[in-house]
C-alpha positions in Angstrom: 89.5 29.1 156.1 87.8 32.8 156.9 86.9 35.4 155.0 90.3 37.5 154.6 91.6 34.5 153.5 90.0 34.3 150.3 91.2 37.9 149.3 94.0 37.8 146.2 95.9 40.8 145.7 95.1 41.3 142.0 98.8 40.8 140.4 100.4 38.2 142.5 101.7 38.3 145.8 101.1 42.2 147.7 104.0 44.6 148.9 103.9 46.6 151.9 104.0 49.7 149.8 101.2 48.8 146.5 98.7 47.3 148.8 98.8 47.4 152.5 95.6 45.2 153.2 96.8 42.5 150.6 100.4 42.7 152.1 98.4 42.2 155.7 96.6 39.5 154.8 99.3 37.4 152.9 101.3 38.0 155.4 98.9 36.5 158.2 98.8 33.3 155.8 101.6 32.7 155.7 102.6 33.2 158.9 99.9 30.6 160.2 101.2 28.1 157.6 104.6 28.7 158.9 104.0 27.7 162.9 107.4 28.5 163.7 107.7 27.5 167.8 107.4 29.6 170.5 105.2 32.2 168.2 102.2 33.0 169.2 100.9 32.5 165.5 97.3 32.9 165.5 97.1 36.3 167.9 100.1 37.3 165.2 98.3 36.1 162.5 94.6 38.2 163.7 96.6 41.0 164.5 98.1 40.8 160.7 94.6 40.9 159.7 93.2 43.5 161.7 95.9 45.7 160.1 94.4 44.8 156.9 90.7 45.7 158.3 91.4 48.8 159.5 92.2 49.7 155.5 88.4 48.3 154.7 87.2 50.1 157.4 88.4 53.6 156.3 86.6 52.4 152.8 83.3 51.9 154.3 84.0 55.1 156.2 84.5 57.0 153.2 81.3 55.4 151.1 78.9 56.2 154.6 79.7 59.9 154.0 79.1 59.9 150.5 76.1 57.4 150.5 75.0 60.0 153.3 74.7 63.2 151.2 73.5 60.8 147.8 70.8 60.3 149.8 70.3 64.0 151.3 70.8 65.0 147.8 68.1 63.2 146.1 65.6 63.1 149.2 66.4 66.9 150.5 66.1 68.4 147.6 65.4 72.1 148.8 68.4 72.2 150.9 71.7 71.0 148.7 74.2 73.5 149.2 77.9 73.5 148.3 78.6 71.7 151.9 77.1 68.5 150.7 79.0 68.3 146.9 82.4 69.0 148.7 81.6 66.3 151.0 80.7 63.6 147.9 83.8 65.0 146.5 86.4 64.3 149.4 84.8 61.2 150.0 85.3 59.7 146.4 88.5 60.7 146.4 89.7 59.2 149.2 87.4 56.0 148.7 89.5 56.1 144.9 92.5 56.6 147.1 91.6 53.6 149.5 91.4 51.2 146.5 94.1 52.3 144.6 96.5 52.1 148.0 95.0 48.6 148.5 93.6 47.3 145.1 93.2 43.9 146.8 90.1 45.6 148.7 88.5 46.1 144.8 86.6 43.1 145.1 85.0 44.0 148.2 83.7 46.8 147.1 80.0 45.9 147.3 80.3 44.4 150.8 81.9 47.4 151.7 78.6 49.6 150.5 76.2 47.4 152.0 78.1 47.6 155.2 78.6 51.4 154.8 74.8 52.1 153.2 73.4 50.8 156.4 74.7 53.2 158.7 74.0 56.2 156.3 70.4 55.0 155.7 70.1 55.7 159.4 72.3 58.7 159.6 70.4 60.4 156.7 67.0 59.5 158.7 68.2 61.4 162.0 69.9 64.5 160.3 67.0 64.9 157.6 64.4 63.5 160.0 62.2 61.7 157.2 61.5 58.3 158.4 63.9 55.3 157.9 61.7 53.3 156.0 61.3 56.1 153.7 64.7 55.0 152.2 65.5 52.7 150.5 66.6 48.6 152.2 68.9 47.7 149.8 71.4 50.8 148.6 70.1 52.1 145.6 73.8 53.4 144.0 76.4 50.9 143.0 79.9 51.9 142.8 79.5 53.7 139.7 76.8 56.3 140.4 79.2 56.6 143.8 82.0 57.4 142.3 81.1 59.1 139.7 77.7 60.2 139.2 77.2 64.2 138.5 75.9 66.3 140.9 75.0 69.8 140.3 73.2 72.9 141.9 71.9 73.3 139.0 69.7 69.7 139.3 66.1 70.3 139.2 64.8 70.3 143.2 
């Protein structure tokens, strides 16, 4: 049994339409419990799955950006501008999309941060070019503060 195995959609079985990646996944169960002859069923069955990755995927795409300019924000002080707000912005709100299009992806939220804080840790190192181990290992917002902490102009630099 792997990993996208374990994932429940929240309210019994998924749909195609409430929650693509739980749909995905269910469906890739089930066809590998099936083995219906003359199917290839576990190339069918990863494929299934990938579908449902690509939706985690575009989470942890989302959270990079905003775990990106969280950390501009509060190690750049002197240059927030209104580029980096819009940016947390969009990204919540199609992170809040992602989840609420594929609510069996809610409980891997925190793997998806740690996957996506990661990459921005080293992203924000290159474009503010203050040293890696300046930042934060371990991210240092949970889904809370990225989602919805306040960020203003107005913020003391």
């Amino acid at each position: 049994m792997g990993f996208w195995d374990r994932i429940q959609p929240p309210t019994g079985p998924a749909t195609h339409r409430e929650d693509f990646a739980g749909w995905a996944f269910e469906q890739a169960r089930l066809v590998r419990e099936a083995r219906p002859n003359g199917v290839d069923i576990e190339n069918v069955a990863e494929e299934l799955e990938s579908l449902g990755r690509q939706e985690l995927g575009t989470l942890e795409s989302h959270l990079e950006n905003i775990l990106l300019h969280l950390l501009k924000w509060d190690y750049q002080p002197g240059r927030r501008g209104q580029r980096w707000l819009a940016s947390v912005a969009e990204g919540r709100y199609r992170s809040e999309r992602v989840i609420r299009q594929n609510p069996s992806l809610k409980p891997l939220r925190q793997a998806a941060i740690d996957d996506a804080y990661g990459a921005a840790r080293l992203r924000a190192a290159r474009e503010t070019r203050i040293a890696t181990r300046v930042f934060p290992e371990a991210c240092p917002y949970d889904w809370a503060a990225i989602t919805t902490r306040q960020l203003s102009m107005d913020d003391p630099a």
